[in-house]
MIGU-783052 format. One record per residue (C-alpha): x, z negated, y negated. Coordinates in steps of 0.2 Angstrom, whole numbers, plus 2048, in hexadecimal, padded with zeros to 3 digits. Layout:
BEGIN
XZY;...
//
This chain:
BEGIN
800800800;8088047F0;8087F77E5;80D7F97D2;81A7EF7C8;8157EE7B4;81B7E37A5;8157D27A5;80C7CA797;81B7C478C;8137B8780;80A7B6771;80F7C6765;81B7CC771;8137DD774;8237E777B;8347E6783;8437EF789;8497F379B;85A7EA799;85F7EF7AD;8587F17BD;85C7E47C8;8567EB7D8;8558027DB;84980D7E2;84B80C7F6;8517F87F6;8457ED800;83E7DD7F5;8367CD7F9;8287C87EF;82D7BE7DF;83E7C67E0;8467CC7CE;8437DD7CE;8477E07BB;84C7D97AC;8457DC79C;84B7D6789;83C7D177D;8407CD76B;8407BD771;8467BB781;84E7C0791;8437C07A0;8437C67B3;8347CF7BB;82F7CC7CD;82B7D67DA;8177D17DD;8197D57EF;8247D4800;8297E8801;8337F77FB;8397FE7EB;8318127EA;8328187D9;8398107C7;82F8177BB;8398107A9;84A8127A7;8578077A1;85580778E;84480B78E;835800782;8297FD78B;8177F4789;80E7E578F;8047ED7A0;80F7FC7A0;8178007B4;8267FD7B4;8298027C6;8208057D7;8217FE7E8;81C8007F9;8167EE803;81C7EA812;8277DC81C;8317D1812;8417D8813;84F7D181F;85A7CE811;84D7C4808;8547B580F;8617B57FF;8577B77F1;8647AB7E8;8737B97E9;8677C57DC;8647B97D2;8757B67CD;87B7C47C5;86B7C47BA;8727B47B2;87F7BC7A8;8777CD7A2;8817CC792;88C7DC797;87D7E679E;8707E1792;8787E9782;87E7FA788;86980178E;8617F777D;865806771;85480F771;84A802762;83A80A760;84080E74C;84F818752;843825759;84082B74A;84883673F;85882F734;84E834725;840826722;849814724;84180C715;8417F8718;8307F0719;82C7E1713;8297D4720;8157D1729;80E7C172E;80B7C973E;8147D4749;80F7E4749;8067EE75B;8107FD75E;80280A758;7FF7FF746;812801746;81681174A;80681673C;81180C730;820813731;81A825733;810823723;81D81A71B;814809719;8177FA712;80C7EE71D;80E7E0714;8037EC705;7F57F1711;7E67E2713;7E67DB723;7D47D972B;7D87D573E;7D97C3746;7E37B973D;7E77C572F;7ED7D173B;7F07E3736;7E67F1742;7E7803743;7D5803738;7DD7FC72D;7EB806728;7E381772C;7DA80F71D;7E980C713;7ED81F717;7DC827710;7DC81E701;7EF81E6FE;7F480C6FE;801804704;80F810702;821806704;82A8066F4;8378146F2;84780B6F1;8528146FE;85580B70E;869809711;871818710;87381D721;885819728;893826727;89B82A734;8A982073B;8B7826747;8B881D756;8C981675D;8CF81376D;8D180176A;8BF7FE766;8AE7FC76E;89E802769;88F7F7771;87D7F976C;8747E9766;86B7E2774;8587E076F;8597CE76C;8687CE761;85F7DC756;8507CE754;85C7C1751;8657CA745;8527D073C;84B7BF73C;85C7B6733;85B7C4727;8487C2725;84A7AE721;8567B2715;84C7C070B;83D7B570B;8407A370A;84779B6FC;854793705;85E783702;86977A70D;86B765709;87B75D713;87D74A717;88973F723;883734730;88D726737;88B72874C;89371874E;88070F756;87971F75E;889720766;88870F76B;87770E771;87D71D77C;88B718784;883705788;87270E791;87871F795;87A71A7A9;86C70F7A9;86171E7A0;86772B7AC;86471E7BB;85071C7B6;84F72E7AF;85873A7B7;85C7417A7;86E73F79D;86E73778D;87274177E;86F74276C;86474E76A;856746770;85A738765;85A746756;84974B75C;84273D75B;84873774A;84374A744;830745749;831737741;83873E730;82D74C730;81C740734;823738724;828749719;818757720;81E765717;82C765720;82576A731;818776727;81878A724;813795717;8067A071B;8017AC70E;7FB7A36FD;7F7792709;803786711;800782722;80276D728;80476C738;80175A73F;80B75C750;81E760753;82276C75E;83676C75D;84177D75F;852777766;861786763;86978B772;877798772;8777A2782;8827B4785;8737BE77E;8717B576E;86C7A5766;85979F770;84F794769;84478A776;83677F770;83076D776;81F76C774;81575D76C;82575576C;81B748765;814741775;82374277E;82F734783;842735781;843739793;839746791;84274C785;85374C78C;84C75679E;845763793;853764788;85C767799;8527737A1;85377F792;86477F792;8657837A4;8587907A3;85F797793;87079A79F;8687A17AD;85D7AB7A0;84D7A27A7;84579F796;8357A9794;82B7AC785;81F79E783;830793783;833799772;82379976A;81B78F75D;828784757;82777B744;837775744;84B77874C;85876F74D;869778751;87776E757;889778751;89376A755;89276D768;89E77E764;8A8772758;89D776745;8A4769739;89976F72E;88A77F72C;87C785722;86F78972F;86179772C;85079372E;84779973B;8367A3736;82979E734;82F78C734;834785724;84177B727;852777735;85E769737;87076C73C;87975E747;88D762745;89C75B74E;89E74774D;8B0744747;8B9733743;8BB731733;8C1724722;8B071D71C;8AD70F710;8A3702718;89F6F370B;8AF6F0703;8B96F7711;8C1706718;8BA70A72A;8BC719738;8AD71D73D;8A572C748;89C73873B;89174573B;88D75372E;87975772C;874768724;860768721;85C77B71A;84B77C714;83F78870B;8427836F9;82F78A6F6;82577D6FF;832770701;8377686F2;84A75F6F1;84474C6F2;839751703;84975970A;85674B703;84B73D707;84774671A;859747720;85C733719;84E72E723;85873A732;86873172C;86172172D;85772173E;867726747;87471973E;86670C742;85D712755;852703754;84870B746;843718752;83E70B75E;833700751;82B70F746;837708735;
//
């Protein structure tokens, strides 16, 4: 019976993707749930099982293709499960480190089909645009942000910019695009690699928060000396009752809750002419992995205990390494915090993370000379970098937020009594 193999749902406004590689080839036998292929979202790395125990007939995309959600990928003839089905583990380890495969198929973006003559930017939309509202736009020469938005959730639809069109709206200003590049010789001693999907996203969303937020970046210094305490007296203890290691990030969550409960606008967006409050925290933690810079998300972080915490902190790093992370991992964060010191960052200016308005840098502890009372002290320090949309957070919210940061994790016992 044949049985097809199509693109899974990816996630809330992820309507497409890119066959990175093919992981198994026409002809090979399969056992169900068996990586098949991997595709690249804008967000994300993800494997696509085989549905079924059988054979591999016919690949339908290629490499490099965009593809859509429910488009078939491939097809595939049910039968036995395969002798060799026995060691699924051995396929999936190659697909754990895609960063030298994944680049080279990802050159095909859906704007490069067109010709080199219409490459005027547009400005930003709340939403994500389907690929036929897209393709309208950029064959009209739209701005979309100029067209009125009547879909759910001030989505823009076909209807509305054939609209555009037949009443000759929404035209993108004229300002030339950048010039396209000249050409450039190669040498021998170089390598040309196309941007991987994801790093082309990465690269849009960084430039995106800097062309729209007025950003700012406020810096102050924490003394590690309790935290690091606390740790080292209860970390065996913790990781006996837990199962989870004791780190600081957990301990950062958890005085980022507490700072933003106190400072609102913090963990709040801008949407249009209206700010949006958002009374739950859903945490984006920034993990670097070989595709790019990920940025998992720990829902209702709220409700969740520092164990909690820790394992899930844990999991995503795993997952981010094996390239396990799907979609709904990253959604719907309000607020990130990016630890630079891991890599050894003294000190950084992180860039907020659309749509959230706001992200706290952790940095490297290092001893150093700091005037305690009267006297001069070594003690473990810590930069903090809060950068934050000047537009909706004022300098006292985001001062007065990273002190309260500062002083719940040189004093843990705040956290524990809600001071």
């Amino acid at each position: 019976m044949a049985i097809e193999i199509t693109v899974p749902v990816l996630g809330e406004s992820v309507v497409e993707a890119t066959i990175a590689r093919w992981i198994k080839k026409a002809g090979d036998a399969v056992a169900a749930d068996e990586p098949v292929v991997e595709l690249e979202t804008d967000k994300v790395t993800l494997e696509v099982p085989a549905p079924v125990n059988g054979t591999l007939t016919d690949i339908v995309a290629a490499e490099g293709t965009t593809v859509e959600v429910g488009a078939i990928l491939a097809m595939m003839e049910e039968g036995a499960a395969p002798a060799a089905s026995a060691a699924p583990a051995e396929t999936e380890t190659p697909s754990a480190a895609p960063a030298a495969a994944t680049p080279a198929p990802a050159t095909p973006a859906p704007t490069t089909t067109a010709p080199a003559a219409p490459a005027p930017k547009m400005a930003a939309s709340a939403h994500p645009l389907s690929p036929a509202v897209k393709r309208l736009v950029e064959e009209n020469n739209l701005n979309p942000a100029a067209i009125p938005a009547t879909g759910k959730d001030g989505r823009l639809t076909k209807g509305d910019v054939q609209d555009a069109i037949a009443k000759g709206i929404g035209k993108a200003t004229s300002a030339p695009a950048a010039p396209a590049l000249a050409p450039r010789k190669d040498d021998a001693r170089e390598e040309r690699v196309p941007m991987s999907r994801l790093r082309r996203m990465i690269a849009q969303r960084l430039k995106e928060a800097q062309n729209t937020a007025a950003m700012l970046t406020t810096f102050n210094e924490v003394d590690m000396t309790e935290l690091m305490k606390l740790r080292s007296e209860y970390k065996e203890d913790f990781e006996k009752n837990h199962g989870a290691r004791l780190g600081f990030m957990g301990m950062f969550v958890k005085a980022a809750i507490t700072a933003l409960g106190e400072y609102p606008a913090v963990n709040a967006e801008i949407h249009g002419d209206d700010i949006v409050y958002k009374n739950f925290y859903n945490i984006g933690v920034a993990v670097g992995t070989p595709q790019g810079l990920v940025v998992p998300v720990l829902k209702d972080a709220q409700d969740m205990s520092l164990s909690d915490i820790e394992k899930t902190i844990a999991d995503f790093g795993l997952r981010a390494r094996d390239g396990k992370l799907g979609p709904a991992d990253m959604m719907n964060g309000t607020f990130t915090i990016s630890n630079g010191g891991v890599y050894g960052s003294l000190m950084s200016t992180p860039i907020i993370n659309p749509p959230q308005s706001a992200i706290l840098g952790m940095h490297k502890i290092q001893k150093r000379p700091v005037a305690i009372g009267d006297k001069v002290e070594i003690r473990p320090m810590m930069y903090l970098a809060l950068s934050y949309d000047h537009r909706i957070i004022d300098g006292r919210e985001a001062v007065s937020f990273l002190v309260r940061i500062k002083e719940s994790i040189e004093d843990p016992r705040r956290l524990l009594l809600g001071v």
